[in-house]
N, C-alpha and C positions, 0 to 999 in steps of 0.2 A: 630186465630189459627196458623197464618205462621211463621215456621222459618225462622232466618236471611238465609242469601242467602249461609254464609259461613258455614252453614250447609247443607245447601241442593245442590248446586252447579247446580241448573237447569237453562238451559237457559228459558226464558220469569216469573222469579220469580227475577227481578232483585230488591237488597233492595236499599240501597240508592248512588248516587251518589258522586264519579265519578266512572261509569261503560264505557268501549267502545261503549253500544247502548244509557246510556241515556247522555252519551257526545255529540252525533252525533245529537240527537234530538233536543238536546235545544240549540246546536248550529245553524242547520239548521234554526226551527221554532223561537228559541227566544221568546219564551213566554211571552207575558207580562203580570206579576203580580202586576202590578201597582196598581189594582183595590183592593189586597188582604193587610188588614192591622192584626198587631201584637195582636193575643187574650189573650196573656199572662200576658198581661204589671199588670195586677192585682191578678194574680195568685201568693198565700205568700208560700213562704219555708216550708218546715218544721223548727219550730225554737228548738232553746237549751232546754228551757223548756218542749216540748213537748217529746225530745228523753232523759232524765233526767227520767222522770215520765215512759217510756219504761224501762230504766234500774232498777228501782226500782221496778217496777211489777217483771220482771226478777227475781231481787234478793230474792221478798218476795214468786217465785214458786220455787228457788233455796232453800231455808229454810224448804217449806214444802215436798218438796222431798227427802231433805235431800242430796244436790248436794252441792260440795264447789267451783266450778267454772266451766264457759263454756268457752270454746274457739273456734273462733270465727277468719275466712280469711277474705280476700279481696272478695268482693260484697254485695250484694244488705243488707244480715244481716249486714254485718260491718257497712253498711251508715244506716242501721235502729238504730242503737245503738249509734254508734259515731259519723254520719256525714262524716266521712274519707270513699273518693271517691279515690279510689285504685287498680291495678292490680294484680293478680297475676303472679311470677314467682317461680324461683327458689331462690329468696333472699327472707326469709318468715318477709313480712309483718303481726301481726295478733294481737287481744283483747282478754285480758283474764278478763271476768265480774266475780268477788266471791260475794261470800254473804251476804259480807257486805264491804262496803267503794268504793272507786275509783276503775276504773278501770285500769289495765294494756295495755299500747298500746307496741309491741317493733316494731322495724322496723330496716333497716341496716343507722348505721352513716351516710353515706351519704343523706339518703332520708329524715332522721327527718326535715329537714329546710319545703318540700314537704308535707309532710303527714301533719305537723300542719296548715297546712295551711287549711283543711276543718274538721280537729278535734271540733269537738264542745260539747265537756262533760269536766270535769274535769275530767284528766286521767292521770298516772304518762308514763311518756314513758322513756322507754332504750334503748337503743342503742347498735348492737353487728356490731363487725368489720369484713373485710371482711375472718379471720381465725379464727373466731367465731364460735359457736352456740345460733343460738337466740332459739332454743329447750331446750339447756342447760340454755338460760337465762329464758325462762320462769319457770321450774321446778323450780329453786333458786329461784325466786318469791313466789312460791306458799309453799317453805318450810320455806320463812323467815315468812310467813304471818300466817302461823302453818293450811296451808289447805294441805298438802301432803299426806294427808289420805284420805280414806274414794272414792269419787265418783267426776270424772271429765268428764265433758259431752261436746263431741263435735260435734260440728252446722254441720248438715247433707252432705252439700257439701265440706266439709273439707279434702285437700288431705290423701291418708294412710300416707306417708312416714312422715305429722306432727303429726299425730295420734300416729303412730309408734314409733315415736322418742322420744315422751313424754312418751308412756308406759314405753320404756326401761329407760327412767329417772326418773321415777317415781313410782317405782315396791308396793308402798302401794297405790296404786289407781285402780282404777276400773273404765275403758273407759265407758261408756256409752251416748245412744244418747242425743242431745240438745232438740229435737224436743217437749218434755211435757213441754218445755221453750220458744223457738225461735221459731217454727212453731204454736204454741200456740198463740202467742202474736202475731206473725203477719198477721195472719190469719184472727183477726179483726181487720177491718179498724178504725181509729178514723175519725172526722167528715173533719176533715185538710186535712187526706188521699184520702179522697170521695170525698171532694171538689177539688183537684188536678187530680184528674181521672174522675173527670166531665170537667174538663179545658181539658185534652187531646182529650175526647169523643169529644169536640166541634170542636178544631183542626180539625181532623180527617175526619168528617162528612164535615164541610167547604172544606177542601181540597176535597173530595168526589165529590162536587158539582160544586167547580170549572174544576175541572179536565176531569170529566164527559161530558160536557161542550165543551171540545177540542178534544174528541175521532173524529178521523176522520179513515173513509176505507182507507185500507193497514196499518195502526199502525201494531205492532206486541208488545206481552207483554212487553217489557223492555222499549216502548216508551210510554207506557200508566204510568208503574212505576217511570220511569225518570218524567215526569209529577206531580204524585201524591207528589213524594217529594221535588219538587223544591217547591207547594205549602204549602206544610206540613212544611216547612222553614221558608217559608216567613210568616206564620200563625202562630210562635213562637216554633213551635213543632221541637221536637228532632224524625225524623222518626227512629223505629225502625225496621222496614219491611215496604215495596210498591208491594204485589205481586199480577200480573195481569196474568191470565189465560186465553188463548182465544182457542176457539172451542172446539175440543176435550182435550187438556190437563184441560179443566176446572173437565173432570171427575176422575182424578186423584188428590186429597186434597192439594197435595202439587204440583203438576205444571208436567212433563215428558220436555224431552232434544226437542220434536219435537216442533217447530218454527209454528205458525199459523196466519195468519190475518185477521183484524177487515173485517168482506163484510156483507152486509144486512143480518139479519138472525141469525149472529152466534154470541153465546156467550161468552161474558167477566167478568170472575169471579174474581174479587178483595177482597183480604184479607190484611187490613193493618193497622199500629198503633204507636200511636208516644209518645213519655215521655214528660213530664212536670215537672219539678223539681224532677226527678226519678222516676215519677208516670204512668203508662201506658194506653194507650185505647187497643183497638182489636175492629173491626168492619171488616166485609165483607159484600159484597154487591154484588149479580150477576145481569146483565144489557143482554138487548137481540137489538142489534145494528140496530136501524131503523123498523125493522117488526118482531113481534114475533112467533115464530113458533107454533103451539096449541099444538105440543108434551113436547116441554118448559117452555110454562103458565102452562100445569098441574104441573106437576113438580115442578114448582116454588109457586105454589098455595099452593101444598101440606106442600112443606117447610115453607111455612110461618103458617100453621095451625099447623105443629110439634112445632115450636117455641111458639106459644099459650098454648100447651100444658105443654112444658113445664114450662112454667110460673105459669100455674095455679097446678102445682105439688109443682113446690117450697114454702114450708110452711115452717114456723117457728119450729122447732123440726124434719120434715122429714130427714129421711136419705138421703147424697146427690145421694144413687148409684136409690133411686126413683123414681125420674127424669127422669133418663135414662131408666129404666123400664117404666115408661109411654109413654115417646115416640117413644120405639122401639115396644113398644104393638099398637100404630098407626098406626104406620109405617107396620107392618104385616098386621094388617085389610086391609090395602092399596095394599097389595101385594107384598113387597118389602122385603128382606132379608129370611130367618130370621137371626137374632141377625144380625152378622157382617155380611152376605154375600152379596156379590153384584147379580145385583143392590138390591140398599140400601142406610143403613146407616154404614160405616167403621169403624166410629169413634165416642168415645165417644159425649156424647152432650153438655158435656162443661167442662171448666177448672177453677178453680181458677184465680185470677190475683189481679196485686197491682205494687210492684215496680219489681217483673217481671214479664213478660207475661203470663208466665204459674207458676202458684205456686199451693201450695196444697189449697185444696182436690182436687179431680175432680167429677165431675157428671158421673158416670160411674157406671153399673152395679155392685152389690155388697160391695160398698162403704158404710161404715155404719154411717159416722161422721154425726150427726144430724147439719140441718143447723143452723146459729143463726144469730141474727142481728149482721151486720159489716161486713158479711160475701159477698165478691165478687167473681163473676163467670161470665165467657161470654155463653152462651144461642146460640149454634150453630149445629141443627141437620141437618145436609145437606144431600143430596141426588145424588147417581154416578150411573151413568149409562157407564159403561166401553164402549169404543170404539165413543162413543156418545157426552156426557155435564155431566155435574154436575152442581148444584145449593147450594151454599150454603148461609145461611143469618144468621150475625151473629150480637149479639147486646150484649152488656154487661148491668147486672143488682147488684144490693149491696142489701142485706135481711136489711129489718128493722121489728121492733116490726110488722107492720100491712101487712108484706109479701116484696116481691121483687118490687124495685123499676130500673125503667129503667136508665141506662145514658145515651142511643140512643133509640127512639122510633123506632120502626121495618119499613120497609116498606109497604108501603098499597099495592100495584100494581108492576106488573111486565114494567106497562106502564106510572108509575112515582115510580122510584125506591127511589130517596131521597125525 
């Protein structure tokens, strides 16, 4: 569930290193991860083949929609399509897939030597100079190739001002979204996908357990996360968040500015998750440090019978916002909310995920996208109790033909967490 830190900017949600607290810690302690070896050394790419056979699905739901091209920025789509691992600026890198043949890559002169270097499709690339327009270059593109008519769909996080720029270049088109193409398609995972987001879940969980391990009283959150991702390194993993919530910040989802420490009793909520060849885990785990309190264990009990629930909601054809309809019908029996209110449940009960962390659909009340196989979501109904704790546990699951299957097995006990 956690954002990077450079979203959230709380102190004890620190993501990954070097931060000023998890400097001090691992200089101080020096951890030794000597005992922790590389889980990745056999985890495969995604290869050319595999994103070849993506663009041609692409093109054959470009046809039946009757779209002559999508275009397509810098992230997570770019590298599903082409492999080009890329930033966004104000110099527009981007892919224009049409409906039939190669794709269009352009980028600035300078950067072509850069960008071919993780290109991996057959794709014609051009080049515009720094008194250019690569908006102007793309249009020219699409009216040499005789698509400047008709419907040009662009990939949902696409800034306006490319959107824009291409309308006013290209006044026979009709902007429309990518999403009945690119969120379509990558919505379900192929078996390479699932197998790389079983390689992080493992990461993930291993860091978990060693980490867990060196919690010692007085830590405060950014010495618990400094921790998680020095192992989350060494374990092949690209951490993408390490957030550690201790006491009462754990009742607030995302962490608050107030500073707390590890002491008998009090809880430590960790939500955190690392890529693998671009592929993501999400796991959280709450831990109650030496003796658990019995107002805790319910608590923690209860969450772990939400996530049961869950599970057993998710069927093949339900709609995903069903989900959340059964476990916030739980959760009421239980006494808690209703719907969002605290104490409760805040937040939806899970999210999509893949090569980002949160992607479409969500589990959320009123969502109607029936599930299907391929489809990945993390499985996290937590519970906050303002001023107090929160408990959250969070495990990711992929739908197949015979229902959802786990990448992390949940935890049995509040008194053996992993």
């Amino acid at each position: 569930m956690a954002y990077p830190l450079s979203r959230r900017g709380f102190v004890g949600t620190a993501l990954t290193l070097p931060t000023l607290g998890a400097v001090s810690i691992l200089r101080a302690a020096e951890p030794d991860l000597s005992e922790l070896r590389d889980l990745t050394t056999a985890a495969r790419p995604i290869d050319a083949a595999e994103r070849l056979a993506r663009v041609r699905r692409a093109q054959e739901r470009m046809r039946r929609l009757d779209i002559a091209a999508v275009v397509v920025e810098p992230g997570a789509s770019l590298r599903y399509f082409t492999g080009i691992e890329w930033g966004r600026s104000e110099r527009v890198t981007a892919a224009v897939l049409p409906r039939e043949g190669d794709a269009l890559v352009v980028t600035p002169f300078f950067e072509e030597p850069s960008v071919r270097e993780t290109l991996d499709v057959a794709a014609e690339v051009r080049v515009w100079q720094e008194d250019e327009s690569p908006l102007a270059l793309v249009a020219g593109w699409l009216k040499e190739r005789g698509l400047a008519k008709g419907k040009l769909a662009i990939e949902e996080t696409a800034r306006f001002f490319v959107a824009d720029g291409l309308a006013q270049r290209l006044p026979d088109m009709r902007l429309v979204s990518a999403d009945p193409i690119v969120r379509a398609l990558r919505m379900i995972k192929s078996p390479a996908e699932i197998a790389l987001m079983q390689v992080a879940t493992d990461v993930t969980l291993a860091a978990y357990r060693w980490t867990w391990a060196r919690v010692e009283a007085g830590m405060v959150g950014r010495d618990v996360s400094a921790l998680m991702s020095a192992a989350t390194r060494t374990l092949g993993g690209d951490p993408q968040f390490s957030m550690a919530l201790v006491g009462e910040a754990s009742a607030y989802p995302h962490g608050s500015r107030q500073v707390h420490r590890i002491a008998p009793g009090e809880v430590l909520l960790m939500d955190c998750g690392c890529a693998v060849h671009g592929y993501e885990s999400d796991v959280s785990r709450t831990f109650s440090y030496r003796t658990v309190r019995p107002e805790v264990r319910k608590v923690w009990e209860t969450v772990a019978r939400g996530q049961q629930v869950a599970r057993q909601a998710a069927r093949v054809g339900a709609p995903a916002g069903s989900i959340d309809d059964a476990v916030r019908a739980f959760y009421e029996r239980q006494g808690y909310g209703p719907r969002y209110r605290l104490p409760g449940l805040s937040h939806r009960t899970g999210h999509g995920i893949g090569m980002d962390g949160h992607e479409p659909v969500n589990l959320v009340h009123g969502e109607t996208t029936p599930l299907a196989p391929g489809m990945c979501f993390s499985n996290e109904p937590g519970l906050y109790l303002p001023g107090k704790f929160g408990v959250r546990l969070e495990d990711c699951f992929h739908m197949s033909d015979a229902g959802p299957q786990w990448f992390s097995t949940p935890s049995k006990s509040i008194d053996a967490p992993l």
